[in-house]
N, C-alpha and C positions, 0 to 999 in steps of 0.2 A: 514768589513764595509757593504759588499753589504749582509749578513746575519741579520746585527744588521738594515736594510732598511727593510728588508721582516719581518721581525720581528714585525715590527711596522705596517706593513698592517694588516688589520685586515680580520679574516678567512670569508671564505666563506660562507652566510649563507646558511642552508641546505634547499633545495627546501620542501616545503610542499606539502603533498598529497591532491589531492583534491577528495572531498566526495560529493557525489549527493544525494540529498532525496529525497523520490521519493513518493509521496502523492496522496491521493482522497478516496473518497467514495466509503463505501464497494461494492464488485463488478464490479466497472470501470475498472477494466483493469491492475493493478500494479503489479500483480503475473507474468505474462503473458507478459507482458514489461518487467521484471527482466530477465525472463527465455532466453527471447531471445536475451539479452541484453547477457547475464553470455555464450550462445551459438555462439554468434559472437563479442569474446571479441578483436579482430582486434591485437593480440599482444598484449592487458596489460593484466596486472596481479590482477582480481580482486576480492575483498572481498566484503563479502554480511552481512550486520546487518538486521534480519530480528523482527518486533513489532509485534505480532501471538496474533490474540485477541482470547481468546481459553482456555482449559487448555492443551492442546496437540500442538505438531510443526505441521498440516497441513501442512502450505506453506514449510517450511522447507523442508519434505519430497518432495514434488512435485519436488521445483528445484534441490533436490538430487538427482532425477530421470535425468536429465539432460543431464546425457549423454557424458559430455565433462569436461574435468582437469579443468574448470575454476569454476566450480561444487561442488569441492573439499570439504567435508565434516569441514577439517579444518581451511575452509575459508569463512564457515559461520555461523555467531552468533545469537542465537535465546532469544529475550526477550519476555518471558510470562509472564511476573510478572505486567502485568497492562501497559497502555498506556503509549509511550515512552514519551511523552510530562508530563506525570506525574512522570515518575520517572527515569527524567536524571541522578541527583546524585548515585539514588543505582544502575542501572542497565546501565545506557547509557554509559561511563568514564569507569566504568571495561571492556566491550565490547570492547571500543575504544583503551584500554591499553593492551588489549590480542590482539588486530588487528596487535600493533604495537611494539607488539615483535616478528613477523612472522620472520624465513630470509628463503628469500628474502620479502623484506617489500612488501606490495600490492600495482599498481602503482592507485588504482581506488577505495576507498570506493563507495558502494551502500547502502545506506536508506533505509529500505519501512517503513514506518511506517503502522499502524491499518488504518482503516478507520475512525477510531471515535477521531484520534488524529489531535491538533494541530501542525503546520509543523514551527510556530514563534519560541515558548519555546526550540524548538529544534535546529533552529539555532543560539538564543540566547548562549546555549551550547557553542558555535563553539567562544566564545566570549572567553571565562574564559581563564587564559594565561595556563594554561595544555595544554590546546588544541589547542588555537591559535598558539603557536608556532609549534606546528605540521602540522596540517590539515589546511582547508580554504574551506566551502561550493563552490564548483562550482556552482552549481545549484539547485534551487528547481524546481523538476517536477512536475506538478500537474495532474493526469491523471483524465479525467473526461469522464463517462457515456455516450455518443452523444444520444443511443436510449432513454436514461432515463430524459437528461433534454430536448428533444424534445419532451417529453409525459408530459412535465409539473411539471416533479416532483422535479427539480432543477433549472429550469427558472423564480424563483419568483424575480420581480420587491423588490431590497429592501426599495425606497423610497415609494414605492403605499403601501407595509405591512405598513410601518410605519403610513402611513395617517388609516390604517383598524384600527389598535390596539388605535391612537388616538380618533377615530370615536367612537370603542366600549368597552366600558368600562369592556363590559364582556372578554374579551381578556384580560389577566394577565399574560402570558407566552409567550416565542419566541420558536419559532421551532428549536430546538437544531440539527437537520438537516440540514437545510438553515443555521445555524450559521457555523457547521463545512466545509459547503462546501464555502462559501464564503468567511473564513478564509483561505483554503486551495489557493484559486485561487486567494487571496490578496497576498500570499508570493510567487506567483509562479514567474519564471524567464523563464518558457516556460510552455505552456499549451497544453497537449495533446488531442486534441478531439477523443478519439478509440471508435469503434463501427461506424464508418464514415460509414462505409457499410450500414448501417440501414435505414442509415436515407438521404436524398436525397440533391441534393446541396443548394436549397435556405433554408431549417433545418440548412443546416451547415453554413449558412452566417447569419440567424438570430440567432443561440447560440453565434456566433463571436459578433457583434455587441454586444447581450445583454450583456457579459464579458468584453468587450470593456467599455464600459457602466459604469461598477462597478468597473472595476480597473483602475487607474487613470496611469500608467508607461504603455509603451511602451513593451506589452506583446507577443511574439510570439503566435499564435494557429495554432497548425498544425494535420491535421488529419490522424488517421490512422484506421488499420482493424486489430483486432488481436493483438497489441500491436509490431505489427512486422513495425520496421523506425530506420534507419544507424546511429549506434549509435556513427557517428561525429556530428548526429544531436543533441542525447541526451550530450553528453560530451564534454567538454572542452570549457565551455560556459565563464569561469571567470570571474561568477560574484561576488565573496567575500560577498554573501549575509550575512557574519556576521557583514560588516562595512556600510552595508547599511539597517540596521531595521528598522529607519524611515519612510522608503519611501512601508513600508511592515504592514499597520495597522489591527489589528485584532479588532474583537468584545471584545476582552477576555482581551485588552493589560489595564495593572495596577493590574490584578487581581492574586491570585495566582493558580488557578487551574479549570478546569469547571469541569462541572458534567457529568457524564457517567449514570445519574440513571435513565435515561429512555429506555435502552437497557438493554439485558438479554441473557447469549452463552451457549449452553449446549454441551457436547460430548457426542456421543452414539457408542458403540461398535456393528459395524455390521457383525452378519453372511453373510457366502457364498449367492449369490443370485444365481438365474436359467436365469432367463431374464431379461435382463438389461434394453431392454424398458419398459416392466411391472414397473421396480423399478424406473425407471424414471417419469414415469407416480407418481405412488405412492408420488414422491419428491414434482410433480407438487400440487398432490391435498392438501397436508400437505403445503405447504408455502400459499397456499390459503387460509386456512381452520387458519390459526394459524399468519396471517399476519407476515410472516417470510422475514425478509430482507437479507439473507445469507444462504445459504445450501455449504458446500464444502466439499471433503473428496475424500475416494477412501475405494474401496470394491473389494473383489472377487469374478470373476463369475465363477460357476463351468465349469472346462472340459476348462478353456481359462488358458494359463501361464503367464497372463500379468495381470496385476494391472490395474482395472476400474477407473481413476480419474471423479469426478464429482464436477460440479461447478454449483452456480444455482443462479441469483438474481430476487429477486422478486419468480416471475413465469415463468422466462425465463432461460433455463437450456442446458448447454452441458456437452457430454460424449468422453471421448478418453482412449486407453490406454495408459496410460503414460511410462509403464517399467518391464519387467520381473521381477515376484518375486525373490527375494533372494533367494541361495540357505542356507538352515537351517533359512529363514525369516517365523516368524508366518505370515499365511494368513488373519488375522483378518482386518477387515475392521473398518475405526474410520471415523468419521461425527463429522463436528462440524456447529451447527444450533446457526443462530444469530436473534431477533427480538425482539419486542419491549416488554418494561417490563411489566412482569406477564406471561410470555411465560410458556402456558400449557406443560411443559416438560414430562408429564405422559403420558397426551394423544400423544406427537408427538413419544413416545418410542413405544407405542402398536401399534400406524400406519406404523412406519419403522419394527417391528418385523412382522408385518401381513404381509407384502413385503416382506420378505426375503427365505420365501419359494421357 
């Protein structure tokens, strides 16, 4: 009797893993957030899906550099095949199905999507019953720029554009810019201001209000330096943002895809350098000269045994090493340059080879 009673309860359902995605604009700060995130994984066990706008894993390698078991090569998935928001079915769902035949399963997916992707389409995903019975978005993180949109470059008023574009008729096109970043910071469920350092505290209370402003939910913004913040702050937020996408509107929602055709990524394979500032120098005057919104990679310097990472937005560029070369590792250095389409890719290969001396 008391078998044919338990029999009739019904099993336990299995807990779902929850996955974070971690979103914004090229250069904000999400590599950087990851790494330190995957460095103080607090006891879980977690896997990284990384969206490498590129034809090479940059980021990848970076946080393989890492330094620590949560690092693990076999726990982190890289899609190169084009923006993840555009292609969930072929590339997003294989990823997610190799995640989750780990054993021991991972107690923590991480996201990073591209810069250029939407973070909606993505958790739409999280919709489909493959997945929903597995996983469950905890959160989306939006990291966002603090020096960049204090300079204006992401603080535009969206109702004031819309009065410009009605005004002038010569205006026929939206800023494909301003659309990804205020799509990013409509789905978010916490917004990071990094680069807090930069920028001074009444900077950081008018970016707040202006966010406040355009997203209409009750948004966390919290600021940091380096992407370094406790990651009980980034995790365990449960917010099941695939049962709440109304409350999450994008510019883009009805449609099936946007456009990526105003951007343009080249890789360059770089020789050994001599002097790192010189080559640095060099990065500066080429994203100047070639209106470049992304420089990232790693090179060797001669006579050093550590691998040069370089990072650069805009015109603003840092240097570290990130990690001893491998042993039996070619020392070749690879660069991946991002900017706006029709990117002189010829002339930026003669300016990084005349560096490399």
């Amino acid at each position: 009797m008391l078998m044919n009673r338990l029999s009739k309860i019904p099993a336990k359902m299995p807990v779902k893993i929850p996955a974070t995605i971690v979103t914004g604009f090229l250069g904000a700060g999400k590599t950087t957030l990851i790494r330190h995130l995957l460095e103080n994984p607090e006891g879980r066990r977690i896997a990284l899906v990384i969206n490498e706008f590129g034809d090479i894993g940059i980021d990848a390698q970076i946080l393989n550099g890492c330094g620590d078991l949560a690092c693990g090569a076999q726990k982190i998935i890289e899609l190169a095949n084009g923006c993840i928001c555009c292609t969930v079915a072929d590339d997003f769902l294989p990823a997610i199905e190799k995640l989750l035949a780990l054993d021991p399963l991972p107690d923590h997916i991480v996201i990073e999507t591209s810069g250029l992707a939407l973070p909606k389409p993505l958790v739409k995903a999280f919709d489909w019953p493959a997945i929903r019975a597995r996983l469950t978005v905890d959160g989306v993180i939006a990291v966002v720029d603090g020096k960049a949109v204090a300079d204006g470059r992401f603080a535009d008023d969206p109702a004031k554009l819309a009065r410009q574009r009605e005004a002038d008729p010569s205006i026929a096109h939206d800023n494909p810019l301003e659309e990804v970043f205020q799509d990013q910071v409509l789905c978010a469920d916490l917004i990071l201001l990094n680069k807090a350092d930069l920028i001074d505290l009444s900077e950081q209370r008018r970016i707040a209000a202006d966010i406040a402003a355009l997203v209409s939910r009750a948004v966390k913004i919290v600021p940091a330096r380096e992407g370094r913040i406790d990651p009980s702050i980034l995790l365990g937020l449960d917010a099941a943002a695939e049962d709440d996408l109304a409350a999450r509107p994008s510019h883009h929602d009805g449609l099936i895809e946007h456009d990526h055709d105003d951007f343009d990524s080249a890789v360059f394979e770089i020789s050994a350098i001599a002097d790192s500032d010189a080559w640095l120098r060099r990065l500066v005057d080429i994203a100047e000269r070639h209106d470049v919104l992304r420089i990232k990679g790693f090179v060797e310097v001669r006579g050093k045994p550590m691998r040069l990472l370089v990072q650069g937005v805009g015109n603003r560029f840092r240097k570290s090493f990130d990690r001893p070369w491998g042993a039996g590792e070619p020392r070749r250095g690879r660069l991946v340059v991002i900017g706006a389409k029709g990117l002189d890719k010829a002339s930026i290969e003669q300016l990084l080879a005349s560096g490399e001396a």
